[in-house]
C-alpha positions as CSV (number, residue, x, y, z in Angstrom):
1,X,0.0,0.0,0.0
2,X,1.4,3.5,-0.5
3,X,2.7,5.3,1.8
4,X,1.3,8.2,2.1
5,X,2.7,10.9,3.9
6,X,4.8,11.7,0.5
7,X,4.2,14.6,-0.5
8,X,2.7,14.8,-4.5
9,X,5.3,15.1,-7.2
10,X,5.4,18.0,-7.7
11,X,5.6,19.7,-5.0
12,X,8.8,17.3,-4.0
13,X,10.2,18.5,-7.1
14,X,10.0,22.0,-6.5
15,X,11.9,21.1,-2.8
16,X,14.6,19.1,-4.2
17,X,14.9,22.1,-7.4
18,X,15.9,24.9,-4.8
19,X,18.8,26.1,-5.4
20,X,20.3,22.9,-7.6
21,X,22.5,23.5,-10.3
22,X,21.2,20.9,-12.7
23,X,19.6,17.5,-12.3
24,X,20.6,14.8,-15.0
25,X,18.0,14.3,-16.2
26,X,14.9,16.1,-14.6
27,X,12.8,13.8,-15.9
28,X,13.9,10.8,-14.7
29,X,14.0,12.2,-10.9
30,X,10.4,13.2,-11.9
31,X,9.3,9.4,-12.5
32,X,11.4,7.8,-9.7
33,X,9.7,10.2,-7.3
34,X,6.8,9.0,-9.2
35,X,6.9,5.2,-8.9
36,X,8.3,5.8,-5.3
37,X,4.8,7.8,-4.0
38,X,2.4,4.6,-6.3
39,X,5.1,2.4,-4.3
40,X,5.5,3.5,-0.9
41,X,8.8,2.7,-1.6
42,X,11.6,5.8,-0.4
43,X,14.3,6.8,-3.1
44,X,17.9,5.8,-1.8
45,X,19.3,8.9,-2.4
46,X,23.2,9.0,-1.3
47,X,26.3,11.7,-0.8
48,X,29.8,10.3,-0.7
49,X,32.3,12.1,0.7
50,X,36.3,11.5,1.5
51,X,36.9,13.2,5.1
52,X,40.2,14.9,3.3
53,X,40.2,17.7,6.1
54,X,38.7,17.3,10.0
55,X,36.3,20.4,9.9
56,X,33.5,21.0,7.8
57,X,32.4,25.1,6.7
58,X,29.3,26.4,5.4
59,X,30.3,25.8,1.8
60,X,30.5,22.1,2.7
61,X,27.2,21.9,4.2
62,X,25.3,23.2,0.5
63,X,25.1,19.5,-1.1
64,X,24.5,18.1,2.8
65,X,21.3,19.8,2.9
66,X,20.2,18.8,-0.1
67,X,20.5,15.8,1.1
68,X,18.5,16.6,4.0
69,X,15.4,17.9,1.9
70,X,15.4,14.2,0.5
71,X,14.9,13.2,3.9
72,X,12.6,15.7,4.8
73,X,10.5,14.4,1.7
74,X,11.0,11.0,3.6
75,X,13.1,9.2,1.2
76,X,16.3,8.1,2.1
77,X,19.1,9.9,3.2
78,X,22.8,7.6,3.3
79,X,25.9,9.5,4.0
80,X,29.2,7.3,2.2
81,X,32.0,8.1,3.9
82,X,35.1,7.4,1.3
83,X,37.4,6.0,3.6
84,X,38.9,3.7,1.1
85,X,38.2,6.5,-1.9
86,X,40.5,9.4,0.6
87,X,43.5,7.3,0.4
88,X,43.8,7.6,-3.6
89,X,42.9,11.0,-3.2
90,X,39.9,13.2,-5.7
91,X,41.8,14.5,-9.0
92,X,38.9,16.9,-9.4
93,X,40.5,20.3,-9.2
94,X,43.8,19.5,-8.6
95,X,46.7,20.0,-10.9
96,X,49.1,17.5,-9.7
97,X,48.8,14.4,-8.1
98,X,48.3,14.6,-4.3
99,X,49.7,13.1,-1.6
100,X,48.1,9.8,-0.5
101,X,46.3,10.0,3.4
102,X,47.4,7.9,6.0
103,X,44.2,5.8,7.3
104,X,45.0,7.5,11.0
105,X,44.2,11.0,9.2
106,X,41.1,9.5,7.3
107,X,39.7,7.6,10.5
108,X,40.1,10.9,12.9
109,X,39.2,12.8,10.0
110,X,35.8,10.9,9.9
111,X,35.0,10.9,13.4
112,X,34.6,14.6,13.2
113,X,33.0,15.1,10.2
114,X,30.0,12.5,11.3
115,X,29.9,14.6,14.9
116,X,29.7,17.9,12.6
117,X,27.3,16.3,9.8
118,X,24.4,15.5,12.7
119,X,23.8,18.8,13.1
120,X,22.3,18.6,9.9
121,X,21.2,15.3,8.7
122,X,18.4,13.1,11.3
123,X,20.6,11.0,13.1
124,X,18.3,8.1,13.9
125,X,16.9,8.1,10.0
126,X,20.6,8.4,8.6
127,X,22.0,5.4,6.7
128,X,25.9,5.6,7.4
129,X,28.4,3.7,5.4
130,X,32.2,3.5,4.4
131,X,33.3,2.8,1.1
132,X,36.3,0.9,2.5
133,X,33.1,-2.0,3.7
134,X,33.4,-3.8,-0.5
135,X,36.1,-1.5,-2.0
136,X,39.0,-2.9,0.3
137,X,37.7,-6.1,-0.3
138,X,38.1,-6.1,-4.2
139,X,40.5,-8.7,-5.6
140,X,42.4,-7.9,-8.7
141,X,39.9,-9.3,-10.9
142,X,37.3,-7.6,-9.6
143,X,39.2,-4.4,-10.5
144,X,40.0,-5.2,-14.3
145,X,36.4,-6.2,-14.4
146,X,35.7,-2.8,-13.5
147,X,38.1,-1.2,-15.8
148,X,37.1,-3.2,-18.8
149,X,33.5,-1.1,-18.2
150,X,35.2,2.7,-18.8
151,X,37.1,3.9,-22.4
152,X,40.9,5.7,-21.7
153,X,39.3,8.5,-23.9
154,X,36.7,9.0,-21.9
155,X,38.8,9.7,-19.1
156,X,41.1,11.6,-20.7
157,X,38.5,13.8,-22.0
158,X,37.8,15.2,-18.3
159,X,39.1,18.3,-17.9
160,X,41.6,18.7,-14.9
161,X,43.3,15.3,-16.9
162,X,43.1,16.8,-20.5
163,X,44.6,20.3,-19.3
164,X,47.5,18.5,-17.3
165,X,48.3,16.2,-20.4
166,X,48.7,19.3,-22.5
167,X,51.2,21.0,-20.0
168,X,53.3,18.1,-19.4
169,X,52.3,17.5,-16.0
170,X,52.2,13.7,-14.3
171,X,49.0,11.9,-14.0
172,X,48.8,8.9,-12.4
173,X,47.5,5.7,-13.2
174,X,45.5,5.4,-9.0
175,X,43.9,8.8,-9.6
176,X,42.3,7.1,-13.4
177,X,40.8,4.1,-11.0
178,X,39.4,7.2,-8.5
179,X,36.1,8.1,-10.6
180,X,36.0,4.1,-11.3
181,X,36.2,2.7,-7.6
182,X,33.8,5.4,-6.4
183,X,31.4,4.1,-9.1
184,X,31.2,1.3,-7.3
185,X,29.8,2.9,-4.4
186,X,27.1,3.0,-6.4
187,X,26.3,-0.1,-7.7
188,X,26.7,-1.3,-3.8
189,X,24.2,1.2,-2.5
190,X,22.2,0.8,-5.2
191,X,21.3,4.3,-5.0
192,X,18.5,6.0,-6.8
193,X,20.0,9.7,-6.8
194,X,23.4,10.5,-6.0
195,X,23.9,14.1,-5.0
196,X,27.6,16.3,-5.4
197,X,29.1,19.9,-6.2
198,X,28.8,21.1,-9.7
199,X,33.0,20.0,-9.7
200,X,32.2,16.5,-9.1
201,X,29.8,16.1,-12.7
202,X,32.0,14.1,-14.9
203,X,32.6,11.4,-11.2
204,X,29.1,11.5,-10.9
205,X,27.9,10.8,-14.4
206,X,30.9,7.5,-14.8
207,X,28.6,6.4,-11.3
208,X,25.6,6.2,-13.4
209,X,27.1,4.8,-16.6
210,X,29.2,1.8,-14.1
211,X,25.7,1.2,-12.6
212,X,23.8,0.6,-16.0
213,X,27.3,-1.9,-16.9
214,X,26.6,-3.9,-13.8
215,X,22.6,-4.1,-14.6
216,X,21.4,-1.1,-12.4
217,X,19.1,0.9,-13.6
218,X,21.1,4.1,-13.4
219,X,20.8,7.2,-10.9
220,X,19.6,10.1,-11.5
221,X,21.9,13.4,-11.0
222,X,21.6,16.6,-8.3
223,X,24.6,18.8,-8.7
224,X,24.1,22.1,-6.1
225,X,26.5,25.5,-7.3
226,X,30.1,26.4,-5.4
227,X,28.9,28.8,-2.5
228,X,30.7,31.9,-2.9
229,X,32.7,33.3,0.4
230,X,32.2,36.4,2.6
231,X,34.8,38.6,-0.6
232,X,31.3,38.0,-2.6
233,X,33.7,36.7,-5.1
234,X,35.3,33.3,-4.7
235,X,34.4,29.8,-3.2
236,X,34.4,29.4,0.2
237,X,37.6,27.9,1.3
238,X,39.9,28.2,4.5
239,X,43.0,29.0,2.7
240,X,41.0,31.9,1.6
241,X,40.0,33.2,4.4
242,X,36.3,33.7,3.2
243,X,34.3,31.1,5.1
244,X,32.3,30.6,8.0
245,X,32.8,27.6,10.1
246,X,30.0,25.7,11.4
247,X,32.0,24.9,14.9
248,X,32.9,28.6,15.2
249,X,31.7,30.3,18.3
250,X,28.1,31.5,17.5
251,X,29.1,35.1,17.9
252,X,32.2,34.5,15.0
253,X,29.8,33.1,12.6
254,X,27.1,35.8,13.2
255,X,29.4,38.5,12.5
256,X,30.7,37.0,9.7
257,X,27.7,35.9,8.1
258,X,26.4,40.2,8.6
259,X,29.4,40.7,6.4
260,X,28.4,39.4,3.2
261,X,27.1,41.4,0.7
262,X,23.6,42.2,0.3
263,X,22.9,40.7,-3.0
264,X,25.0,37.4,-2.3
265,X,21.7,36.7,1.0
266,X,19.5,35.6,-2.1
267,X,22.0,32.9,-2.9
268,X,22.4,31.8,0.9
269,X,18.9,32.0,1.7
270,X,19.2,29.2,-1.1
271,X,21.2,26.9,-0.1
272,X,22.5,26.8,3.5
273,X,18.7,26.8,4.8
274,X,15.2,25.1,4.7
275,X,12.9,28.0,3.4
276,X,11.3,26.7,0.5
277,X,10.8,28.9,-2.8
278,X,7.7,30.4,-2.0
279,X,9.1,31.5,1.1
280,X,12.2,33.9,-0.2
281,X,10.1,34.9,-2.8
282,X,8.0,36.4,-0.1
283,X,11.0,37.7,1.4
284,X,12.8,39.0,-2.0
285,X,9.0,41.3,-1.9
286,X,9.4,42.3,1.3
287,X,13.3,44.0,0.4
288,X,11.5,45.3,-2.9
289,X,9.0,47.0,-1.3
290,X,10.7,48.5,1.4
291,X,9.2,46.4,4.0
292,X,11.7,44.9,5.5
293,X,15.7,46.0,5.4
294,X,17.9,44.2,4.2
295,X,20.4,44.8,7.2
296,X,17.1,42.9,8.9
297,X,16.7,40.1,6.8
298,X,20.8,39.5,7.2
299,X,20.0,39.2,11.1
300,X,17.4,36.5,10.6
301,X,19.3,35.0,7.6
302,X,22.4,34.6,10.4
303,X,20.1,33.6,13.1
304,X,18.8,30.7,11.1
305,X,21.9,29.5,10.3
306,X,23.2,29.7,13.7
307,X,20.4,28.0,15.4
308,X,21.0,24.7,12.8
309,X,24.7,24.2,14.1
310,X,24.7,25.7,17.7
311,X,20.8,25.4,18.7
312,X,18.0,28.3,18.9
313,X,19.0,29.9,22.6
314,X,22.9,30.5,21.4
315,X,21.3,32.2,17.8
316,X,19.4,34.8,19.7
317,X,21.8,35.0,22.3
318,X,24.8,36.3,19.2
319,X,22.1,38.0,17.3
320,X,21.3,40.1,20.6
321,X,24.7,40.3,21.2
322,X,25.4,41.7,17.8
323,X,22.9,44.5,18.2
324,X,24.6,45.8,21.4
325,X,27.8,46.1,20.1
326,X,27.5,46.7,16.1
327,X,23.8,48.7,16.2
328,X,23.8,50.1,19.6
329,X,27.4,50.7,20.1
330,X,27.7,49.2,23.5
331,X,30.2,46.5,24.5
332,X,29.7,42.8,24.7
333,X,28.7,41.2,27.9
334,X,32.0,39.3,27.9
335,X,33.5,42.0,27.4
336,X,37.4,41.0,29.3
337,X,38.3,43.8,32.8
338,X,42.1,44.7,32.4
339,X,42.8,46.2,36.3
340,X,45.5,48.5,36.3
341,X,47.2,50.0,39.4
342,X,47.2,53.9,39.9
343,X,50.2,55.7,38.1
344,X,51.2,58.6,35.9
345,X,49.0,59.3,32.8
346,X,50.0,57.5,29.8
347,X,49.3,58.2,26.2
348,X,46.2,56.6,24.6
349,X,48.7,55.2,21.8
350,X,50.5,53.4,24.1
351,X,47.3,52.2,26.3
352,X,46.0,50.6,23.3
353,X,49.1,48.7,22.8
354,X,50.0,47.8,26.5
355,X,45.5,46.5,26.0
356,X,46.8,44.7,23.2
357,X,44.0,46.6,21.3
358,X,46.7,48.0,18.7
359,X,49.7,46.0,17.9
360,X,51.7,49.5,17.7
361,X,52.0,53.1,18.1
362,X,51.5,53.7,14.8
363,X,48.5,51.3,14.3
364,X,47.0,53.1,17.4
365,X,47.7,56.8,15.8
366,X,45.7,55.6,12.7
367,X,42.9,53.9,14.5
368,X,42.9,56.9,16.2
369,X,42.4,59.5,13.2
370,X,40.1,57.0,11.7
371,X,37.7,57.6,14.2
372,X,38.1,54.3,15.1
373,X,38.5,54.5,19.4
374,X,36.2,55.6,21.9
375,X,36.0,55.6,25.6
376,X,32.8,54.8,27.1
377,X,31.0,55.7,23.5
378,X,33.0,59.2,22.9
379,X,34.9,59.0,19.9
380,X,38.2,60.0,20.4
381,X,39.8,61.6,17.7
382,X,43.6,63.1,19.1
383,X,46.2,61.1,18.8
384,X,48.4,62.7,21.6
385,X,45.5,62.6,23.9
386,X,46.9,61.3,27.8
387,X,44.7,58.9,29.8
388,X,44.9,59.9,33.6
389,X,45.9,56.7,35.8
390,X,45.7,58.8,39.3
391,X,42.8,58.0,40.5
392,X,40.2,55.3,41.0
393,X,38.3,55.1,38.1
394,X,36.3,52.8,35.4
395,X,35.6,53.4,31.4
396,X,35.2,51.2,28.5
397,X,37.7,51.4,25.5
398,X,36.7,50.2,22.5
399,X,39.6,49.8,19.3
400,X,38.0,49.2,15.9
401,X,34.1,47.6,15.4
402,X,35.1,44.4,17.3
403,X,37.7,45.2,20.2
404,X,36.6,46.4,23.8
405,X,38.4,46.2,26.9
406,X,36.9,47.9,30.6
407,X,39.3,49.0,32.2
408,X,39.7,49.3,36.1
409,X,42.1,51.4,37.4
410,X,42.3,51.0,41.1
């Protein structure tokens, strides 16, 4: 009998479209979702991923959530970890070979990203697997079986392989079995959809041609776009500097996510949360109009994102915390007490570097001019100004948007 809390086709669909870069082909989803609501029968849809690095940032957590709407749709969520697939190392994107992992750094690797990927997917409904569970168990026929499946042209054809063939650069022959082994993730799972970045296409289309070879009847495709980073212009990556991680303190993250630009929220109200399309429609009305700011809707765009990863009470608790000391002007409630003992006066310059507020004179002078210092919310704008130590006293310094000190002198 069918079950029958899926929702109708269409509106699935619609869901699973949000945000996706292309699905291959549409139509195919369409009927699987199709036969899977006359069925009762949940799609297996699956995301494998090598645990290459221990922590995960919001850029990471784009295809994740997709596979969270399958979920949410009720279907099927399994999370591969490539634990075998990380020692060969992804050639997507790289242009040289790279270094093997050690299985120490792929087992520690994957401890945290399963601790950092249940703040997203349903625990108790998640189907986890390792790749390393039939692909270390392959013998060597097993592999030239495989290999007899896939043409060398093919595979040159992809383009990180084609563009280091034509400068001269090594390719080798483990990083041609990569798109081939992982394929067989596939056929084991058996999956009905297999979900990865727009990057990963030509892997996840050799997936769906291996399954067909071993008389599967072939997933369908859900690529999701690169998110772009805080600079508004390139991918979110650490060794960029333009990311948000999802185990930073709430208060880093909410800052940081208030610094994007105003026309990247459209794209992040996309894809790293739940609202559906009707609902930032509304929203993208709401800027148009004049109805709401979007200063505002970057506050509850934050908040949300927040509360997934840190829970609902630390979200309000950074987004309040944010309007005291970024909207208000006042200082944080941690805000750290420096005591200092009664003295001479001192100049502000070299308060602010004895505070570690400034990491010299110099940087203090030009805080300084910039209007960038107050005490106790006066802006201070002389550079040679003293600060009298001589007598009991209390004021808060702040250097910059994010720096505050209250300092004691007693």
């Amino acid at each position: 009998m069918a079950q029958t809390n899926f929702k109708p086709v269409e509106e699935q669909l619609a869901y699973l479209k949000k945000g996706a870069a292309e699905i291959i082909p549409e139509a195919e989803l369409a009927a699987k979702l199709e036969n899977s609501l006359k069925t009762g029968k949940p799609l297996r849809a699956y995301l494998g991923v090598d645990p290459t690095a221990p922590d995960l940032h919001l850029g990471h957590t784009v295809v994740l959530r997709k596979l969270k709407h399958f979920q949410d749709l009720g279907h099927t969520a399994v999370f591969l970890i490539g634990d075998f697939s990380a020692m060969i190392g992804d050639p997507t994107g790289v242009s040289e070979t790279r270094p093997p992992l050690t299985r120490e750094q792929v087992d520690a690797n994957a401890k945290t990203y399963l601790e950092q990927v249940y703040k997203i997917l349903d625990r108790e409904k998640t189907e986890v697997r390792y790749n390393s569970e039939w692909l270390s168990k392959m013998s060597a026929e097993d592999i030239v079986r495989l290999c007899s499946h896939y043409r060398l042209a093919r595979m040159l054809e992809r383009e990180d392989f084609s563009s280091r063939l034509d400068k001269g650069q090594p390719i080798s022959v483990h990083e041609l079995l990569y798109p081939l082994l992982t394929a067989m993730d596939a056929v084991k799972l058996q999956s009905d959809v297999e979900l990865g970045a727009t990057e990963q296409k030509f892997n996840l289309l050799v997936h769906r041609e291996i399954q067909r070879e071993y008389g599967l009847a072939g997933q369908a495709i859900l690529t999701m776009p690169i998110l772009v980073g805080l600079d508004g212009h390139r991918k979110m990556s650490k060794s960029l500097g333009n990311y948000v991680g999802i185990t930073e303190a709430p208060s880093e993250m909410f800052g940081k996510m208030m610094s994007i630009p105003d026309e990247l929220m459209w794209s992040y109200c996309e894809l790293v949360t739940d609202r559906t399309p009707q609902e930032i429609a509304a929203l993208r009305k709401e800027v148009s109009d004049g109805a709401l700011h979007p200063m505002d809707l970057k506050m509850k765009l934050a908040q949300e994102v927040i509360a997934d990863f840190h829970g609902e009470d630390a979200a309000r608790k950074a987004a309040e915390n944010f309007q005291r000391v970024f909207r208000d002007r006042q200082a944080p409630e941690e805000s750290p007490v420096v005591k200092l003992p009664k003295g001479p006066s001192k100049k502000l310059t070299a308060l602010l570097v004895d505070l570690k507020l400034a990491p010299s004179k110099a940087e203090a002078e030009r805080l300084i001019k910039q209007k960038a210092v107050e005490i106790d919310g006066v802006t201070i704008d002389d550079p040679r100004k003293d600060i009298d130590l001589s007598k009991s006293s209390e004021f808060l310094l702040r250097a910059g948007k994010k720096k505050f000190v209250r300092v004691v002198v007693e």
